[in-house]
C-alpha positions, 0 to 999 in steps of 0.5 A: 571233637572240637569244630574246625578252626583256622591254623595259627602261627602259619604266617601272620593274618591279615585279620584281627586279634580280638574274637577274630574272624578266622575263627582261631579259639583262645586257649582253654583253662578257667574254672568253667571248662574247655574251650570245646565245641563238638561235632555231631554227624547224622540226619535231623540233628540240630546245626545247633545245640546246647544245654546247660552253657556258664561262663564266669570269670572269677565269682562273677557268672556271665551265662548260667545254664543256658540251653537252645537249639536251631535247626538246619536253614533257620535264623536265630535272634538273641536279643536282650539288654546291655551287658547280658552276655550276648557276645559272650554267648557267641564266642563260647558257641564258638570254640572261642572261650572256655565255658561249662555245659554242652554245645554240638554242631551239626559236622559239614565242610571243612568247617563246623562253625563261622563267626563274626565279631561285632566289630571286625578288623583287617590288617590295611595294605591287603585288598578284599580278595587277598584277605578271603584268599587267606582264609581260604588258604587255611581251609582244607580243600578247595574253598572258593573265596570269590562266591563267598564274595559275591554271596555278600555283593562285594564282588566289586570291591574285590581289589579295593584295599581294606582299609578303604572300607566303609564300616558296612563294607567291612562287616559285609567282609566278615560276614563273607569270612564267616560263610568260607567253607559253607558251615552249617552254622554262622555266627554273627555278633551285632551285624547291623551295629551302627549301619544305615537302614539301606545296609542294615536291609541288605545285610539282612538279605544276605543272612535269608540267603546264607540259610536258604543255601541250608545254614543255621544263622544265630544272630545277636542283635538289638534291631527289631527288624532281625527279630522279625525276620528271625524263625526264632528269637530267644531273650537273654536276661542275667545270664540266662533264657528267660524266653523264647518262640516265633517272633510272631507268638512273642509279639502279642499285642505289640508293634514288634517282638523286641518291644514285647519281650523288653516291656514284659520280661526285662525290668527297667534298669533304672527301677531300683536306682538310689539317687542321693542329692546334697542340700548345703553339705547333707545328703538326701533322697529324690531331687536332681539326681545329682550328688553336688558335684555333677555326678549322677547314679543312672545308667548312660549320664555323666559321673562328672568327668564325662565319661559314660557308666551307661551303655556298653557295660562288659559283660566280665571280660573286658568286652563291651555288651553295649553300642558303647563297644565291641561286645553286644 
């Protein structure tokens, strides 16, 4: 039993196309599998389950053999570097990308699951409360999109068009289209991508909130301040889990658990680089790190045109894992 999804083709949504927020599932049909989540029902289930997830696209494998589970009223972090499959991750946890392996949701309310891309998008013209309404409206049963609002604090922003948004304001807006409905289990890519540290503190405030109403949040998220206030953070490295525990156990010795999973689990990115250099028309090894004409081969510095090679690598399908982009 796939988890409930908006209908498609009804009337046209005042929101975005790419991982959109209404929770629509992109068709199934690579190698990997069905695009499927099912639903379990029963007491003391996970809100979350999975074992054995890949993705690829063609020979590249995105998410090898990924496992996890979150309990019911439990914060998740997934945290690791650019391009290591975050946001792919979360749109397969949600139903949004084909994907072998096994992911069970805990069964509640007129939906299973609630997603957040990491960059939200609303069609203009419509003001705040008309967009949640229509969610609200592909919902079955009575959904009350005004507490949704208020669980966010845009109450006050209820008539003010989307357009007119700030970018906090309207991740603030996905965040409550994702909770529409009450599922156990949201899903929020980069919350705090980009935002203030007073809008990043309340976003934060708002996902505690979500789960002391007895959801399961799993996050993605390169803030140390998520991790830290996370019940669980799991590292995503290549593909795969490399680890994961209480933040508290994983931090060690260091000012944060981010800063400790990074330095003792992930390889510094530029470690294995070859940097070749030309010395009147002959190459080399070491110097500058330029080839002569202003290109360099570390991640993030200019190849000589002025576009970046650096942060916001895809991850496989055209969506970015960095800042640099949509993905995480």
């Amino acid at each position: 039993m796939t988890a409930e999804r908006g209908s498609e083709g009804v009337r046209e949504a005042p929101g975005n196309d790419e991982g959109s927020p209404d929770g629509r599932e992109a068709a199934p049909g690579s190698e990997d599998g069905a695009a499927s989540v099912r639903t379990v029902a029963g007491d003391g289930v996970p809100a979350i389950r999975v074992e054995g997830l890949s993705r690829s696209f063609g020979d590249l494998a995105v998410l090898e053999d990924v496992s996890l589970s979150l309990a019911p009223g439990a914060v998740g972090a997934v945290v690791g570097p650019n391009g290591s499959g975050k946001s792919t991750l979360l749109r397969a946890l949600a139903g949004l990308s084909p994907h072998g392996g096994t992911v069970e949701v805990a069964s509640g309310g007129p939906r299973a699951v609630g997603y957040l891309p990491q960059s939200p998008a609303f069609r203009p013209r419509f003001t705040v409360r008309e967009t949640l309404a229509f969610y609200a409206d592909l919902l079955p049963g009575e959904v009350d999109a005004d507490a949704a609002l208020d669980r966010v604090g845009m109450a006050g922003a209820a008539d003010r068009r989307t357009e007119a948004l700030s970018g906090g304001m309207r991740r603030l807006l996905g965040i409550a289209q994702a909770t529409l409905g009450d599922p156990p289990l949201v899903l929020l890519d980069e919350p705090t991508s980009d935002l203030d540290p007073r809008m990043t503190e309340h976003v934060f405030d708002v996902v505690e909130g979500i789960v002391d109403d007895g959801a399961a949040v799993l996050l993605a998220t390169h803030d140390h301040r998520g991790v830290e206030r996370s019940d669980r953070a799991f590292l995503l490295d290549r593909g795969r889990v490399v680890v994961s525990g209480r933040p508290a156990a994983l931090r060690g010795d260091a000012d944060s658990a981010l800063e400790a999973l990074f330095a003792e689990h992930v390889a510094d990115p530029t470690a294995e680089l070859t940097v070749r250099t030309h010395r009147d028309g002959g190459t080399g090894e070491g110097g500058t790190g330029t080839d002569g004409g202003g290109e360099t081969d570390s991640g993030g510095e200019s190849d000589g045109d002025g576009e970046s090679d650096g942060d916001g690598e895809s991850d496989g399908d055209g969506e970015s894992d960095g800042y640099g982009g949509d993905g995480s």
